[in-house]
C-alpha positions, 0 to 999 in steps of 0.5 A: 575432584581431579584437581584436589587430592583428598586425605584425612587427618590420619595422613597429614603429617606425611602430606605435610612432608610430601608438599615440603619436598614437592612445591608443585603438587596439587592444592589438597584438601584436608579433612580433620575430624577434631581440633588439632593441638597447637603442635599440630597446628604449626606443622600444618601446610601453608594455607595457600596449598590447602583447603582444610575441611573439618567433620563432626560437631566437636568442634563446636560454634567458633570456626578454627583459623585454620578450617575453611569449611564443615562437612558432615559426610567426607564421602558425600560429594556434594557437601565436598563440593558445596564445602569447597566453594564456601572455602574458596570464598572465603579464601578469597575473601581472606585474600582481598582482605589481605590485599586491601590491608596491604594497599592500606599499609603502603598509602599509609606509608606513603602519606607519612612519607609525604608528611614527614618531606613537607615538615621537613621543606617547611621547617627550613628558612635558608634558601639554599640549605632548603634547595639543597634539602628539596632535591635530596627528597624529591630525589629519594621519593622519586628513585632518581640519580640527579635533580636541578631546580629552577626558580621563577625570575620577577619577570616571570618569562625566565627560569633562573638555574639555582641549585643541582645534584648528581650521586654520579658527577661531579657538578660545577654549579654556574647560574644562568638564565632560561627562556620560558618557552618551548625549546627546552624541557623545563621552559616547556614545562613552565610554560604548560604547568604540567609534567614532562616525563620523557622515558629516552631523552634519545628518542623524544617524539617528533611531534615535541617542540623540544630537543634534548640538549647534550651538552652536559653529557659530553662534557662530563661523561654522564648518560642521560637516560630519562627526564622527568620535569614537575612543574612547582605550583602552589595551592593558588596557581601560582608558578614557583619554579620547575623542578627537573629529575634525571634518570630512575633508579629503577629497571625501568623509567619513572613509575606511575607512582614515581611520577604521583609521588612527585606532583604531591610533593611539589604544591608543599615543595613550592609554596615552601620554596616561596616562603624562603625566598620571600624570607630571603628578600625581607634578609636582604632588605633588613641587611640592606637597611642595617648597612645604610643605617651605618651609613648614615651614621658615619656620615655624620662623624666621619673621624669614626669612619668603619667604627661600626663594621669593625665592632661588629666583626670584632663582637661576632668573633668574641662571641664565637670564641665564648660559644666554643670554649670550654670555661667554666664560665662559658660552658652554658653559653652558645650562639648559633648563627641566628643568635650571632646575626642578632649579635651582629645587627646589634653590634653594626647599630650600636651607635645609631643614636648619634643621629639625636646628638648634635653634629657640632658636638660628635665632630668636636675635635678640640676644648673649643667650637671652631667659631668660639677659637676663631671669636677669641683669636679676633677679640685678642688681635683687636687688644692688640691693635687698640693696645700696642703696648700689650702686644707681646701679652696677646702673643703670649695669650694666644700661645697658652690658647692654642696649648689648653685648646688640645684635647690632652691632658692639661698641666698646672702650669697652662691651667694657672696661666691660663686663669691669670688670663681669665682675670684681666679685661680690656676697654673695647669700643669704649667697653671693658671687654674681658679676655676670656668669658666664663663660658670659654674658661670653662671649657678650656679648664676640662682637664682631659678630652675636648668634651665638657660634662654637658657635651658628654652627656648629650653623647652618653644620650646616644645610646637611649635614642639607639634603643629608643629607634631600634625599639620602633622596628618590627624584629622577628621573634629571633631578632628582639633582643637587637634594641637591649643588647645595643642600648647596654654596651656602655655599661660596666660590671661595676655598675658605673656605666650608663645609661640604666647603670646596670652591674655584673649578670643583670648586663646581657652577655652579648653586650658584655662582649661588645663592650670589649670590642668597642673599647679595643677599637676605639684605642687602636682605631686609625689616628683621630684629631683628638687621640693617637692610636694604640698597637693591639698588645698596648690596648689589650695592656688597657682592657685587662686593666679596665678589667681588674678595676671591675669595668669589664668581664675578666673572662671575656677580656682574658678570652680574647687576650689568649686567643689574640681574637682582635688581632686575627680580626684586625 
């Protein structure tokens, strides 16, 4: 037994002492002859040091943790011997045991880190945040001082550089385009779908078909060490993009683990990177679409040129401002900027309606179509003609015409006047032919704007065929709002708006909001045929009072008054 030292129980605290100050002594052998107590038990030698053999029948059926064998004899060899190996077996057991639970726990560890990292990259819409999300995981996961991440062009023969990050430099991001071909590490990999991992970029092999390029060194200072290029596929083969990881943080190059835990994360990475930029791509073609919709719209009344885009600035910039305040009566209200993009599409669309009303109607300018003015002017030159002796009368008719034609406010004076006209009548063509026909006086006689009840109301309609059309696009579940919020922009606190004539909380607040930038538009909007425009304090003048009268949200108009958020707007 020369490689054990063999006490008894007798010695163990003194052994115990003797091991504590020499770590070098041989592995002993301590044989008890009862149960220890917990005091003894704790002051026992590490586990690893000993063998622990126990003698006698006290101890009954269980075997102690502490005890790695039973002997009857401690001065009989053999069963030394046969106690010994049983112990070693069991100490090796012991040891694989803990081995394989420590394997466990770090796969373990690993598989929960990959869950969390690919929760995290799914859950993420916008591009760029995800981008920026990707590099900082891969970079963590893999021990990695920088990162850079290409993606897959429509073409499918480039890379297209879309983001970076490096915890050493400074790096100025500038896209550009790369070949998917051999001559560069991430072309190369695109190309091969497999991983690239070179350990010294400065003694890449001869056999390889690329160089390093050092550019980016010499301009910034930085030393690239190791480059590891994982190419990012998704479950079906398809390539996203490539991937590209500088220099470990480690002693050494990439791991082996380094490199397994990057080729996991990159079929969650690349399928969620697809995911984005698809959603991406249907933004850009809702954004796209919600811009020609504007279009469309203006094209139809071109006076009101940028009425749309204004609003929906002004709106978003209200919305903001409830969203940040501390008012009691906005203290519960927050937009985030999914909520302030509904608002927006529902402010740049709130007219789209037009469309249904007729073009003669939305350009009318003054109390008379263009061609019922040019019909009267022509009836009042053929009087003219046909009665010279009423000559200065037809003059004096046409000077009071043009004057109740405005879209102003009309007097009593032209209103009297104008009725006294409305009752005489000429023989035309052998025809009594009256001056003005009952159609024509009516719409002479509105007493203010160019519009009469019926042409109004065909305008007021805009806002149902809005919703009506707004209704019919497929909105995400975070956009649904769009067709209500739009449709309830003309309703008023009071209950006197349209079109459903809704009062106070029942009317959405954002549409409570673009109201109020509808109105501070329309008064300070450029000069238009029919209206003068107002300056901001004199069309803050005019919210406040619609405000007092119960039409709009007193908090809201007083919101923007003491913030000026218009006029920062204007």
């Amino acid at each position: 037994m020369g490689d054990f030292k063999i006490i008894g129980i007798d010695d163990l605290l003194g052994q115990v002492n003797l091991h504590t100050q020499d770590p070098e002594a041989l592995p002993r052998i301590i044989i008890l002859r009862a149960p220890l107590s917990e005091n003894e038990v704790r002051k026992l030698p590490p586990a690893e040091n000993v063998i622990i053999l126990a003698t006698g029948s006290a101890w009954g059926e269980s075997r102690p943790a502490y005890v790695s064998a039973f002997v009857d004899d401690p001065s009989d060899r053999q069963q030394i011997l046969w106690a010994l190996e049983t112990a070693k077996k069991l100490i090796e057991l012991r040891f694989q045991n803990q081995h394989l639970q420590s394997k466990v726990s770090i796969e373990t560890e690993r598989m929960r880190s990959v869950i969390q990292c690919t929760q995290q990259v799914a859950e993420e819409k916008d591009p760029h945040k995800l981008c920026d999300r990707i590099l900082e995981i891969l970079r963590a996961q893999v021990k990695a001082e920088a990162a850079s991440l290409y993606i897959l062009t429509s073409d499918q023969k480039h890379l297209r550089f879309l983001h970076v990050q490096n915890e050493k430099v400074s790096v100025r991001y500038q896209e550009f385009i790369l070949p998917i071909n051999e001559n560069s590490m991430a072309g190369a990999c695109a190309l091969r779908r497999k991983i690239i991992h070179v350990p010294d970029v400065r003694s890449i092999a001869e056999t390889e078909t690329f160089k390093f390029n050092d550019s980016f060194d010499r301009e910034t200072g930085y030393q690239t060490k190791s480059a590891l290029s994982i190419p990012l596929i998704k479950s079906n083969g398809e390539l996203v993009g490539v991937v590209q990881l500088i220099n470990s943080k480690r002693d050494i190059t990439f791991t082996h683990d380094d490199i397994e835990m990057g080729q996991v994360l990159s079929t969650s990475i690349a399928s969620s990177l697809e995911t984005s930029l698809l959603y991406q791509e249907i933004e850009n073609s809702l954004e796209g679409f919600v811009k020609a919709a504007v279009v469309a719209i203006e094209s139809r009344d071109p006076v009101t040129s940028g009425h749309s885009e204004r609003v929906a600035d002004y709106t978003c910039s209200l919305a903001r401002s409830v969203s940040d305040s501390t008012h009691k009566e906005f203290r519960s209200i927050r937009f985030n900027d999914t909520t302030l993009k509904e608002i927006r599409y529902a402010s740049l669309l709130h007219d789209f309606g037009k469309i249904g009303v007729p073009e003669s109607i939305l350009q009318k300018e003054k109390k008379l179509y263009a061609a019922e003015m040019e019909m009267i002017s022509m009836r009042a030159r053929l009087i003219k003609t046909a009665h010279p002796e009423h000559a200065e009368l037809m003059d004096r008719f046409v000077k009071a015409l043009l004057q109740a034609n405005e879209p102003t406010v009309q007097s009593a004076e032209i209103s009297a006047e104008l009725a006294e006209f409305a009752r005489q009548s000429f023989v035309l063509f052998g025809e009594n032919q009256p001056l003005l026909t009952q159609q024509e006086f009516n719409r002479l006689s509105i007493p203010k704007g160019s519009l009469s009840e019926e042409e109004r109301r065909m305008i007021e309609s805009h806002v149902e065929h809005t919703y009506n059309f707004l209704s019919r696009i497929p909105w995400s579940s975070k956009m649904k709002r769009v067709p209500d919020i739009a449709r309830s922009h003309h309703e008023k606190m009071d209950g006197t708006g349209y079109p459903r004539r809704l009062r106070g909380s029942d009317i959405p607040i954002e549409s409570q909001i673009m109201a109020v930038a509808d109105i501070y538009d329309a008064l300070t909007a450029p000069d238009r045929p029919y209206k003068k425009s107002v300056p901001p304090d004199r069309a803050f003048l005019i919210l406040k009072d619609s405000a007092e009268q119960g039409k709009l949200n007193k908090e809201l108009v007083q919101l923007c008054i003491d913030q000026s958020t218009f006029i920062h707007r204007s």
